[in-house]
C-alpha positions in Angstrom: -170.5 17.8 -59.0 -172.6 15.1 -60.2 -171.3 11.8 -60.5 -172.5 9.5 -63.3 -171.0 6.0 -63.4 -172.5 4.6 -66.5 -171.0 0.4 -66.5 -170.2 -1.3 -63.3 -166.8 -2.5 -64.8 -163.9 -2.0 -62.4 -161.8 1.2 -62.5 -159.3 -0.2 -64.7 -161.0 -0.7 -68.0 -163.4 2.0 -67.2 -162.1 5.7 -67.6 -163.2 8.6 -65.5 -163.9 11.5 -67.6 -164.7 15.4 -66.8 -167.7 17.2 -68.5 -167.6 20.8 -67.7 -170.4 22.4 -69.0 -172.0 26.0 -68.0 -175.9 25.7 -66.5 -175.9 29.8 -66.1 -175.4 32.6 -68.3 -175.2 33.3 -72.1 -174.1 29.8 -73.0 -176.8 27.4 -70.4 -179.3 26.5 -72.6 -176.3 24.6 -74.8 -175.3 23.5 -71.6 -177.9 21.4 -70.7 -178.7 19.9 -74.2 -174.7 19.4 -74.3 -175.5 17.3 -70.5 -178.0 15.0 -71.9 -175.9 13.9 -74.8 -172.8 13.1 -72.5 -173.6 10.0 -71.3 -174.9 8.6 -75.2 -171.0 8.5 -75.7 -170.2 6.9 -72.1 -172.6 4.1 -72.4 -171.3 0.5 -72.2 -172.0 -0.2 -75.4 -169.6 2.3 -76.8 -165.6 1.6 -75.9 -166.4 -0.5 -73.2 -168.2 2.3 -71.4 -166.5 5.7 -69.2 -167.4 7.0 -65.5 -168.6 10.7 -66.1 -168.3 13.3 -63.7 -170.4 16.4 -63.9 -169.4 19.8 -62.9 -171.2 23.5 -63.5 -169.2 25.8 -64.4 -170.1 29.6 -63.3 -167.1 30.9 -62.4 -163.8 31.1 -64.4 -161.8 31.3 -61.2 -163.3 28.4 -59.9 -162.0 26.0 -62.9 -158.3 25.2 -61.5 -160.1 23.7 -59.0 -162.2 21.9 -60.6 -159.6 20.6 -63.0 -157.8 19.5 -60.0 -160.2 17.5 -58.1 -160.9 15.8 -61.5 -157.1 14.6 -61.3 -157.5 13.7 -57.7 -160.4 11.5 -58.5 -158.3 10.2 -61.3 -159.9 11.4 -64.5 -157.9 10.5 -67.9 -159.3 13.5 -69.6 -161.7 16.1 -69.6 -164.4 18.7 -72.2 -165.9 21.1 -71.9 -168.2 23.8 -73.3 -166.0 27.2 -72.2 -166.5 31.4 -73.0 -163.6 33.2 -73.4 -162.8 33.7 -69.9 -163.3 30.3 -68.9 -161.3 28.6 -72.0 -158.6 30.6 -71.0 -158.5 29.8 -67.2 -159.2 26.4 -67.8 -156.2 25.6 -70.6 -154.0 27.4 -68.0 -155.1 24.9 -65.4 -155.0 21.7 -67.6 -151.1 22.9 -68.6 -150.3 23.2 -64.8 -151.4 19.9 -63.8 -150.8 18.0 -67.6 -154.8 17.2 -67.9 -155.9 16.4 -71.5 -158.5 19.2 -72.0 -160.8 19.2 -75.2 -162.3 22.3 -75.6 -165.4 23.7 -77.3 -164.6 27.2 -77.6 -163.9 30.5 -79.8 -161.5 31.4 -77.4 -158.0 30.8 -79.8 -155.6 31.9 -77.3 -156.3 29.6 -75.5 -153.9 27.4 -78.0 -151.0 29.7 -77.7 -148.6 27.6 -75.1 -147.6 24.1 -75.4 -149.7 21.4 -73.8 -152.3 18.9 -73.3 -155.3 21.3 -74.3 -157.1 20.7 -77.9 -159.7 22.7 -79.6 -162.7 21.2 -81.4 -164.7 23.4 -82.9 -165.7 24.5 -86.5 -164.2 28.1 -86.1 -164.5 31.2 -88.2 -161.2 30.6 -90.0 -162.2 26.6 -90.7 -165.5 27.8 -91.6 -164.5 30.2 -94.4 -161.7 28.2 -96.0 -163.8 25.6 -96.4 -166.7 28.0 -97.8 -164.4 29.9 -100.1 -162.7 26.2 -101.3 -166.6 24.9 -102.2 -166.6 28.4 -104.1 -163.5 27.7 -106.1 -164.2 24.2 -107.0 -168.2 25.0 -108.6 -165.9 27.8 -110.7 -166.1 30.9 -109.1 -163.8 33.2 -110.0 -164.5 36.8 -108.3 -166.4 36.9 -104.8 -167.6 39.2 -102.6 -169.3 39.4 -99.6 -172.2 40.4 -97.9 -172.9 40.5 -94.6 -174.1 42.3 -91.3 -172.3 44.7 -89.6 -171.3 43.0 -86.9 -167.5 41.8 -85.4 -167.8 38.0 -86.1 -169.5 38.2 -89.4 -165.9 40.7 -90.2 -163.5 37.9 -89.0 -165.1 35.4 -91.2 -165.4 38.2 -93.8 -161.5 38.7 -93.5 -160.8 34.8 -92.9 -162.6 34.0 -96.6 -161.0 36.5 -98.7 -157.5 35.3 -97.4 -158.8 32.2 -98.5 -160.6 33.0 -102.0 -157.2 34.5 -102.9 -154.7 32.1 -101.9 -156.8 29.7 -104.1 -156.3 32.1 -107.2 -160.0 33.5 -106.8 -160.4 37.8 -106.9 -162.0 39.5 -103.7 -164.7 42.8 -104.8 -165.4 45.4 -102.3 -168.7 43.6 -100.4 -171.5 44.8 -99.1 -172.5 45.2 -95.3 -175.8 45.8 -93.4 -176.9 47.2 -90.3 -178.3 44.0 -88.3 -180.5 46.2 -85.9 -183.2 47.2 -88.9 -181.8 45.8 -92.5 -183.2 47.1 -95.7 -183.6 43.8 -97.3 -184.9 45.4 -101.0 -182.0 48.0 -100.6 -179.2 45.3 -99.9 -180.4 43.4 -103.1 -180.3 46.5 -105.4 -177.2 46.7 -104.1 -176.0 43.2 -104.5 -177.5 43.4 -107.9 -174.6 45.8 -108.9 -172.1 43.8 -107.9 -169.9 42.1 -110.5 -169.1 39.4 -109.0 -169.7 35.1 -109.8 -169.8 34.5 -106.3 -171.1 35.5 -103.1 -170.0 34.7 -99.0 -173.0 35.5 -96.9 -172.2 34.8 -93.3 -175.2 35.6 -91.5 -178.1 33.4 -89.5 -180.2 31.4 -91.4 -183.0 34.0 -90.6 -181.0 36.6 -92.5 -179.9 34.3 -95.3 -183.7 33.4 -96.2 -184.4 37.1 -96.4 -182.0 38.2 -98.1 -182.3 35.5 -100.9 -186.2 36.3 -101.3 -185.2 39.5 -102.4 -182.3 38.8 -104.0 -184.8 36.5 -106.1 -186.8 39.8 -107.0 -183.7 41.0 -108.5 -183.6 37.9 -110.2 -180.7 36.8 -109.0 -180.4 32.8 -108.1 -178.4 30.5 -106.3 -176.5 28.6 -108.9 -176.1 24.8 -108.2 -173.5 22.3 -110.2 -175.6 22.9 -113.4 -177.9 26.2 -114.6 -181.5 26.1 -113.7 -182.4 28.7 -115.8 -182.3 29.4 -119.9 -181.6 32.7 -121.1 -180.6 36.2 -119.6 -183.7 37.1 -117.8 -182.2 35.1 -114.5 -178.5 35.6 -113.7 -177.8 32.8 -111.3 -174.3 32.7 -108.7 -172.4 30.5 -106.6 -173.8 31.4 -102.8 -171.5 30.3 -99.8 -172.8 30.3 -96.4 -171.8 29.1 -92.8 -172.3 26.7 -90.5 -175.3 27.9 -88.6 -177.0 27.5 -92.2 -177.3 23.9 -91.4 -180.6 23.9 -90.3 -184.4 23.0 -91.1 -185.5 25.6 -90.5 -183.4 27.4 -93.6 -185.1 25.1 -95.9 -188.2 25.7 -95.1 -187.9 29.5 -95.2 -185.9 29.4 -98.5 -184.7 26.3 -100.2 -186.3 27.5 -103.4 -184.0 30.2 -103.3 -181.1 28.4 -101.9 -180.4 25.5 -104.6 -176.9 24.8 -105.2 -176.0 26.7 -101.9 -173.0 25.2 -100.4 -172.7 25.0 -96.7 -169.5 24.0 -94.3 -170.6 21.8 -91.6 -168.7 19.6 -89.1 -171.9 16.9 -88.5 -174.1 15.9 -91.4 -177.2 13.4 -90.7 -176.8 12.9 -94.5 -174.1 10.6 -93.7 -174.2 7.2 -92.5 -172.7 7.5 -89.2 -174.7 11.0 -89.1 -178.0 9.5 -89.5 -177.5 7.0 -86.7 -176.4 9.4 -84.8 -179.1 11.8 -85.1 -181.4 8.8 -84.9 -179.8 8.2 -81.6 -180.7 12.0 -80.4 -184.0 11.9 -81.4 -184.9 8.9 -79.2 -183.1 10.2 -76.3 -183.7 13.3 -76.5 -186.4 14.1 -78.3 -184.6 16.8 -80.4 -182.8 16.8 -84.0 -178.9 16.5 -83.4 -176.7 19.5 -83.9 -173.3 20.3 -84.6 -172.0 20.6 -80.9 -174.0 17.6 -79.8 -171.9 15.6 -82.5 -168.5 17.2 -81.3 -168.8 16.4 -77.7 -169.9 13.0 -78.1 -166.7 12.3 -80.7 -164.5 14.0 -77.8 -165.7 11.7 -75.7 -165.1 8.6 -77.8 -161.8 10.0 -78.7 -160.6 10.6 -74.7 -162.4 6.7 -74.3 -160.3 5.0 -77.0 -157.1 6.7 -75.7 -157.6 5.5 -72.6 -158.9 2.1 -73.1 -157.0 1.3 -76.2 -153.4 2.6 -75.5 -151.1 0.8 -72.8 -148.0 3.2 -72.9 -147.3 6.6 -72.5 -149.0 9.1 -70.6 -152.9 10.1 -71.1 -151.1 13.3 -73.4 -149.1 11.0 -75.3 -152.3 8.5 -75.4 -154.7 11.3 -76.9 -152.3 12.2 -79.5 -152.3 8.6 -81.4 -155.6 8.4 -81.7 -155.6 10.0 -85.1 -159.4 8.8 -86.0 -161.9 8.1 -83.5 -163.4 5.3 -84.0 -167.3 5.0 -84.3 -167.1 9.1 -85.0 -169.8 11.1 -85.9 -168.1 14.2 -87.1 -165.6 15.5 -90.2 -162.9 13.9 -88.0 -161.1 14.4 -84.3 -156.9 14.5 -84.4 -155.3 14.8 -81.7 -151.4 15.7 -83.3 -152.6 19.2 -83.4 -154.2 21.8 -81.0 -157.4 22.2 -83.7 -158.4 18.7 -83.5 -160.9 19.3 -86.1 -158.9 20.0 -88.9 -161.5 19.9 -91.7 -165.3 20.2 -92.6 -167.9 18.4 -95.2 -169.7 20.4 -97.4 -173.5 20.1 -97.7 -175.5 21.5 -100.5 -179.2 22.4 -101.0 -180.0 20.1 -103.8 -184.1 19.7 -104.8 -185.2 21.2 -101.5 -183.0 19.1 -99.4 -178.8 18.9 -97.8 -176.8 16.4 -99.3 -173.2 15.9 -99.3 -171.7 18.5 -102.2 -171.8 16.7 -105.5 
């Protein structure tokens, strides 16, 4: 492991935390952007500073030890980027020892047994209530959606029109394409049949541009808070994406397309806190901020102001009262429950640009 003390104060007002990010495999290139945003959260200047400790993680079996030498060295907490292999070996090792764990993974069973493990991540089901309640407040009535064939873009699927229900809305048999070699005009004919107000579209950003291109052939429209179009010739709909929508690169593909598109997020740089934030990344990193680089940095203030800020109690009992992290950058940490993030913003493409939904 790589040690990283960040403030010569003395050990007792300055915490000792675990990172536990992957350098190999599937998820390493997150892992190292995830490394260099770390220590933005420990630095002096933020809750008095925190003593980070680095370790790789490339091995699932290898995390109980890990977990226990960062109780040996006195750690208050720990966070850490996991698969589904390694969330699950690592929540079991945090229980064992009584280690606050904050975890950034799709891994839910993880969750299942009491103890000091929390997850902090914009999942599938957070994702699609929050879509499918956008949807229902711009008037949307029936929904379907549309979507590649593929087992994520189902749960989500599955997760919204639980949702779009609940809230009084009607779900239509969707459509669904094969993601290897899509027939973009042949999914918008198809679309084009559908009688439905509203339409859930969780796919990549790439996919969403395309399909709305020829969705716009069909002349069919995004539809924002007010019509952008007189007469018949246009019929224009409430469009719902996902998370991974948040992105340049989607308005510059198709933001003529997209207006009035409403997007779940957990980290907007349309905020106040969010611009200084991304501002922050861009001059220490040289990159635009995303979405996990916002989560592990308010995990890290969160673990900081629990141990800093709270006298009594143990570090479990610490985490749990902080019920707003202070100087936060995200829709909001809470520590009384194991899905610390307990709710999204909504952005929408509004004259070529994301603002906060209107």
């Amino acid at each position: 492991p790589t040690t990283t003390p960040t403030t010569p104060s003395p050990p007792t007002t300055t915490p000792t935390l675990g990172v536990l990010l992957p350098l190999s495999g599937p998820l390493a290139p997150m892992g190292r952007a995830l490394k260099g945003v770390a220590p933005l959260a420990a630095a002096p200047r933020v809750k008095g500073g925190a003593r980070l400790i680095f370790h790789e993680i490339d091995d699932a079996a290898r995390l109980d030890g890990i977990l226990r030498a960062l109780a040996e060295e006195g750690a208050f907490g720990a966070v850490g980027l996991f698969d589904r292999a390694q969330a699950l070996a690592a929540a079991k090792a945090a229980r064992e020892i009584n280690l606050p764990l904050i975890m950034l993974t799709l891994e839910d069973r993880a969750l299942g047994a009491p103890g000091p493990v929390w997850r902090a991540l914009h999942t599938p089901p957070l994702v699609a209530r929050t879509a499918a309640g956008g949807g229902l407040e711009r008037g949307g009535k029936v929904a379907a959606v549309v979507r590649p064939d593929r087992r994520f873009a189902a749960r989500l699927e599955a997760w919204f029109s639980e949702a779009w229900r609940g809230g009084g809305g009607r779900v239509i048999q969707g459509i669904s394409w094969p993601p290897e070699k899509p027939d973009w005009p042949s999914v918008a004919r198809r679309v084009k049949a559908l009688e439905a107000d509203t339409l859930f579209i969780p796919c990549d950003a790439e996919d969403a541009a395309q399909l709305m291109s020829h969705l716009a052939a069909q002349k069919i429209w995004s539809r924002g808070l007010k019509p952008r179009f007189k007469g018949d010739a246009v019929r224009e709909i409430v469009v719902l994406g996902i998370s991974e929508w948040y992105t340049p690169q989607l308005l510059q593909r198709a933001r003529r397309y997209l207006e009035g598109a409403l997007i779940p997020a957990p980290f907007l740089a349309e905020t106040p806190r969010g611009a200084r934030f991304s501002a922050l990344i861009r001059e220490a990193l040289s990159r635009e901020a995303s979405a996990f680089d916002a989560l592990l940095y308010d995990a890290l203030l969160a673990l900081t102001q629990a141990a800093t800020r709270s006298s009594d109690g143990g570090a479990v009992e610490r985490l749990r009262r902080v019920e707003a992290v202070e100087a936060g950058v995200t829709s909001g940490l809470n520590f009384t429950r194991p899905e610390a993030l307990g709710g999204l913003y909504l952005v929408e493409v509004y004259q070529g640009q994301f603002i906060p939904m209107r």
